[in-house]
C-alpha positions in Angstrom: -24.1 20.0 6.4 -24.6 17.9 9.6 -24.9 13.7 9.5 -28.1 13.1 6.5 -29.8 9.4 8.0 -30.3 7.1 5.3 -32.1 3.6 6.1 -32.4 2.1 2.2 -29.3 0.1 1.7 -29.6 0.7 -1.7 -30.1 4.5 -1.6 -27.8 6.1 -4.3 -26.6 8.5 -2.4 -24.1 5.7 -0.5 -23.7 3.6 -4.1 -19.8 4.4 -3.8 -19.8 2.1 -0.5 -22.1 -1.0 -1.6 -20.4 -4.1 -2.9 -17.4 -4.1 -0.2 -18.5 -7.5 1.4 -18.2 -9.1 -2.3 -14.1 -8.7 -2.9 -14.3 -10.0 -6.7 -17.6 -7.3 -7.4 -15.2 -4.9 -5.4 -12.2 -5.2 -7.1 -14.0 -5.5 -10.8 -15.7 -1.8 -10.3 -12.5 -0.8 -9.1 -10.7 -1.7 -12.2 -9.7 0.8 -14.8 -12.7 0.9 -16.6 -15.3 0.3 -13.2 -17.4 2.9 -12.5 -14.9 3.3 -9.3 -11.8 3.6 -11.3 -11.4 7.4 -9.9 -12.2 7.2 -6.2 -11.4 4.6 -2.9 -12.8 3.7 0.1 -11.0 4.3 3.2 -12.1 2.7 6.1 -10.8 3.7 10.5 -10.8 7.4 11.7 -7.4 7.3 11.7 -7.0 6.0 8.0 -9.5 8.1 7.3 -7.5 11.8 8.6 -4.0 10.3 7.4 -5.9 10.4 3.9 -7.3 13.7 4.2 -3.7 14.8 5.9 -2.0 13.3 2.5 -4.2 15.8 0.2 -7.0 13.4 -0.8 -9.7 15.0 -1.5 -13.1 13.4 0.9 -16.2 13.1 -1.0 -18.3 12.0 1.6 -18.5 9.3 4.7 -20.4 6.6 6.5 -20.8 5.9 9.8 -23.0 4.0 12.0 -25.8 5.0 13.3 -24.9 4.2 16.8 -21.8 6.3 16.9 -21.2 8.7 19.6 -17.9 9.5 18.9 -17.2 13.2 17.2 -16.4 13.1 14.2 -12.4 14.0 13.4 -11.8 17.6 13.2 -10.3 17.2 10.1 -13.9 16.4 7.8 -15.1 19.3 6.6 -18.6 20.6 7.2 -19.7 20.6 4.0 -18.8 16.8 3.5 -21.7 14.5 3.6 -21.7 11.9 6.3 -24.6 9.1 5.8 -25.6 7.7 9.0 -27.0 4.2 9.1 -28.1 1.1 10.5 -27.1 -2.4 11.8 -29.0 -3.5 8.9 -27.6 -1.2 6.1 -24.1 -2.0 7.3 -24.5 -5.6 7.2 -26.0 -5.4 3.1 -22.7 -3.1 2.7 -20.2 -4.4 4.9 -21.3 -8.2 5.5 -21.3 -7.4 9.3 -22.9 -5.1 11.8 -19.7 -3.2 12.8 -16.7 -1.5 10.9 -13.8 0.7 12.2 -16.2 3.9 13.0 -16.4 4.9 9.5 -16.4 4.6 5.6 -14.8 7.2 3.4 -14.9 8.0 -0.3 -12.0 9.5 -1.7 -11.2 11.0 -5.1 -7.6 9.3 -6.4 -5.0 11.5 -7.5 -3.3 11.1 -10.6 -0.6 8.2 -10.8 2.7 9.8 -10.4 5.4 8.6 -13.1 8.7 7.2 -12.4 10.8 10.3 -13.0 8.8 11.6 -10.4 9.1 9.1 -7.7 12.6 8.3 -7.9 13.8 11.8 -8.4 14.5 12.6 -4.6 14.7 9.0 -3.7 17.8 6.9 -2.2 15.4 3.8 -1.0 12.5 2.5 -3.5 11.0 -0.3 -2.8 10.0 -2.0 -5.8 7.2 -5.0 -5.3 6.0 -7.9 -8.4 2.7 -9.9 -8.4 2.3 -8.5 -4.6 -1.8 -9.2 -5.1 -2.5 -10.0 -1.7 -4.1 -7.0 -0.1 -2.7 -7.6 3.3 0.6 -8.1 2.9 1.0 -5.2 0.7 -0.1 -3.3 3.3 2.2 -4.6 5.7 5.1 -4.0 3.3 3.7 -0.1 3.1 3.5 0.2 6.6 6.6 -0.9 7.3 8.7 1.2 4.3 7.0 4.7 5.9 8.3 3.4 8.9 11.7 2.5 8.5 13.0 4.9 6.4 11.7 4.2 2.5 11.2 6.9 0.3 8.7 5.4 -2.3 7.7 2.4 -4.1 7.1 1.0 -7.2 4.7 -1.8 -8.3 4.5 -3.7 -11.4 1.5 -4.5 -13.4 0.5 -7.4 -11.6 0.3 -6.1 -8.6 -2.7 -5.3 -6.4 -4.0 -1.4 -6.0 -2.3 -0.1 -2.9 -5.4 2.1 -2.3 -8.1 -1.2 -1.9 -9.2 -0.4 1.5 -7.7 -3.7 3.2 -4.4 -2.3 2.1 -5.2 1.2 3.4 -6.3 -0.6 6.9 -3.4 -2.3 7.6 -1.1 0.0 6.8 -3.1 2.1 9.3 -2.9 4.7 6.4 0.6 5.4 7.0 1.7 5.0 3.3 -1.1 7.8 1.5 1.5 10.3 1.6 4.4 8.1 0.2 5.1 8.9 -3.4 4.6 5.7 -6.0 4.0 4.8 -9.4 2.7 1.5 -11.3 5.7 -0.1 -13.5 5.6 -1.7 -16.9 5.8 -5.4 -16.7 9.2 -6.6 -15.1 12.1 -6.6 -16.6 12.0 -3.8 -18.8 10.0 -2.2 -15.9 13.1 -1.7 -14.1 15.2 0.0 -16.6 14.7 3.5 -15.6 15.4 2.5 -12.3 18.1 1.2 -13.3 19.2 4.1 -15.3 18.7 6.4 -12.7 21.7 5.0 -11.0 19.6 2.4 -8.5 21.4 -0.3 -7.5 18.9 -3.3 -7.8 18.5 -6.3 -4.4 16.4 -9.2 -5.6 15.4 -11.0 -2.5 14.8 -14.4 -2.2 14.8 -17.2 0.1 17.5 -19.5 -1.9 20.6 -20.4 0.1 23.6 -19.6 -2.1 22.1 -15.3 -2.1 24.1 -12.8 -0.3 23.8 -12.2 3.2 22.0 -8.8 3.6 24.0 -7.9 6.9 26.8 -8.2 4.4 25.5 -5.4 1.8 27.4 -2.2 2.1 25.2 0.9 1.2 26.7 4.3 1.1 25.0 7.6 2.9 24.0 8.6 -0.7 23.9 5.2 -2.6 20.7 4.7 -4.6 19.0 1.5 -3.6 15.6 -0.6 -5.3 14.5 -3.4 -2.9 12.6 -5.8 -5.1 10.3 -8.0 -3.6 8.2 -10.8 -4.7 4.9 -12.1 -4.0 4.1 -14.5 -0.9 4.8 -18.3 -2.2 6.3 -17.8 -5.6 8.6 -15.2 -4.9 10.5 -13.3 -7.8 10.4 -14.5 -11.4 13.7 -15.6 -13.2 13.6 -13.2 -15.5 13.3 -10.4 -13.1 15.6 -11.7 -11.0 18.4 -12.0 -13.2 18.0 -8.1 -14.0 18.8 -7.2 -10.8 22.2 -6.2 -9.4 22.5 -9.1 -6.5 20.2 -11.8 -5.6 20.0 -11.0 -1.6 18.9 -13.5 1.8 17.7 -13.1 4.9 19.4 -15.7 6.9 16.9 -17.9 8.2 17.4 -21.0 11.7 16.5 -23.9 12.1 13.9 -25.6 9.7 12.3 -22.3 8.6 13.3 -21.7 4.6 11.5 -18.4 4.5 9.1 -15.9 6.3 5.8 -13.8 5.0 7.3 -11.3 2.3 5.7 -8.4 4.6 8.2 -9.9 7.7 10.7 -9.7 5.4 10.5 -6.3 4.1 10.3 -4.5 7.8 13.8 -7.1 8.1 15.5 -5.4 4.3 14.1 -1.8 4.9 15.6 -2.3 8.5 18.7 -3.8 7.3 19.5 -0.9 4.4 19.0 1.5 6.7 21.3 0.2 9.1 24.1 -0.5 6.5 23.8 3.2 5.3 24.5 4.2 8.9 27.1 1.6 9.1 28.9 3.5 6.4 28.3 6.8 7.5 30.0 6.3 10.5 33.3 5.1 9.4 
C-alpha cells in the first residue's frame, strides 16, 4: 500500500491516534463504552513488532514525515502507514517528536482466570496499580524474571495504555492476564487453584522474603499494591502471609515497580534454592 501523506490533523483516517496529548480525553474513549474500547495504540518500533510478534492484529501506523528509517519488516504491505508533519504530530502528540511511530492495534479478547493460571506456578496479581508507569515497570520486570502471568483487579489501570506498553518496552504483550473481580473475593479462584497468596507490604513485623521457601512446583500469587497506599486490609488479610522487603537505613519503602523486580527475583531464587537441596 506504500506510506498515504496526510497533512489535516483532523483527517479521519488517523481519528484512532488524536486525543493522546489529553490523558483524561485518552483514557475516557478508551473505556469500555469509548469508541476505542476494541483497539490500542502502541507507540516505539520495537513495541510496535513485540505487538505484532504477540498476535495483535495492526490496523494501521503513523510516522513522521521526516523518517528515514525502513519501516520493520514485520508491517505488512497492506497496512496503512499515515505519514505526517511536525505540525500534525504536535495537535496529536503535544510535541514534534515520538518514538518513530504510532500503531493501532485491535485488542484480543480478555482471557479468564481458568485460563491464565492453568499452566501457571508464578502470577502476579496487582490492586489499584492505576499509575501507567509503574505498571509497566512491574510488567517488564515479571516477563523478565521469570512470571508466568498476572492478574489485575478492577481498579487497576489498562495494561495496554500506551505509556504502559512503552515502558515495558512491549515485553509483556505476550504474557497471558486477566481483569479480577474486586479484591477479596477476586482472589478466590486463585486461591482455589492451589496458589499460595504473598501480600507485600512495607510494615516491619511481615516476613522476610529471603526467608519464604517456594518449592520447584509450588503455586505462588505475588500481590501487590498501588504506589503510596499499598494493599487494602481487607485484601490483605486474604492472603496467605503478609511479606517485606527488608529495607536500611531511614528508607520505609521503595516504588512498588522496584519492589516487584526485588519479589519476582526473590521467588525465583527460593524455587532454585529448593530445587537444589
Amino acid at each position: 500500500m506504500g506510506v498515504i501523506l496526510v497533512d489535516d490533523p483532523v483527517d479521519p483516517r488517523i481519528a484512532v491516534f488524536q486525543g493522546l496529548r489529553d490523558h483524561v480525553l485518552r483514557r475516557r474513549r478508551e473505556q469500555p463504552d469509548g469508541d476505542m474500547a476494541s483497539v490500542f495504540v502502541a507507540e516505539g518500533d520495537i513495541v510496535v513488532e513485540r505487538a505484532i510478534r504477540a498476535g495483535y492484529h495492526l490496523r494501521c501506523a503513523l510516522v513522521d514525515g521526516k523518517r528515514k528509517k525502513p519501516l520493520p519488516d514485520s508491517i505488512d504491505d497492506d497496512v496503512p502507514v499515515y505519514s505526517v508533519g511536525p505540525e500534525v504530530l504536535q495537535r496529536i502528540t503535544g510535541y514534534h517528536l515520538h518514538r518513530g511511530m504510532l500503531a493501532c492495534f485491535d485488542r484480543k479478547p480478555l482471557l479468564d482466570v481458568e485460563t491464565v493460571i492453568d499452566t501457571t506456578r508464578t502470577l502476579a496479581v496487582m490492586e489499584g496499580i492505576n499509575n501507567p508507569t509503574n505498571l509497566g515497570l512491574i510488567l517488564r520486570a515479571a516477563v523478565a524474571l521469570g512470571v508466568d502471568g498476572y492478574a489485575i483487579d478492577p481498579t487497576c489501570c489498562d495494561p495496554l495504555y500506551r505509556r504502559s506498553g512503552r515502558v515495558s518496552m512491549g515485553e509483556a504483550y505476550g504474557t497471558p492476564y486477566t481483569r479480577l473481580e474486586a479484591f477479596p473475593d477476586g482472589l478466590t479462584p486463585i486461591r482455589d487453584a492451589g496458589f499460595r497468596l504473598l501480600a507485600f507490604t512495607p510494615a516491619a513485623d511481615a516476613v522476610d522474603i529471603g526467608d519464604i521457601e517456594v518449592g520447584p512446583n509450588d503455586r505462588v500469587a505475588l500481590v501487590l499494591g498501588a504506589e503510596g497506599p499499598g494493599l487494602t486490609a481487607t485484601t490483605m488479610s486474604a492472603c496467605d502471609a503478609r511479606v517485606q522487603i527488608p529495607m536500611a537505613g531511614d528508607v520505609d519503602s521503595i516504588n512498588v515497580g522496584a519492589a516487584a523486580a526485588v519479589a519476582f527475583y526473590a521467588i525465583g531464587q527460593a524455587r532454585r534454592r529448593d530445587h537444589t537441596r
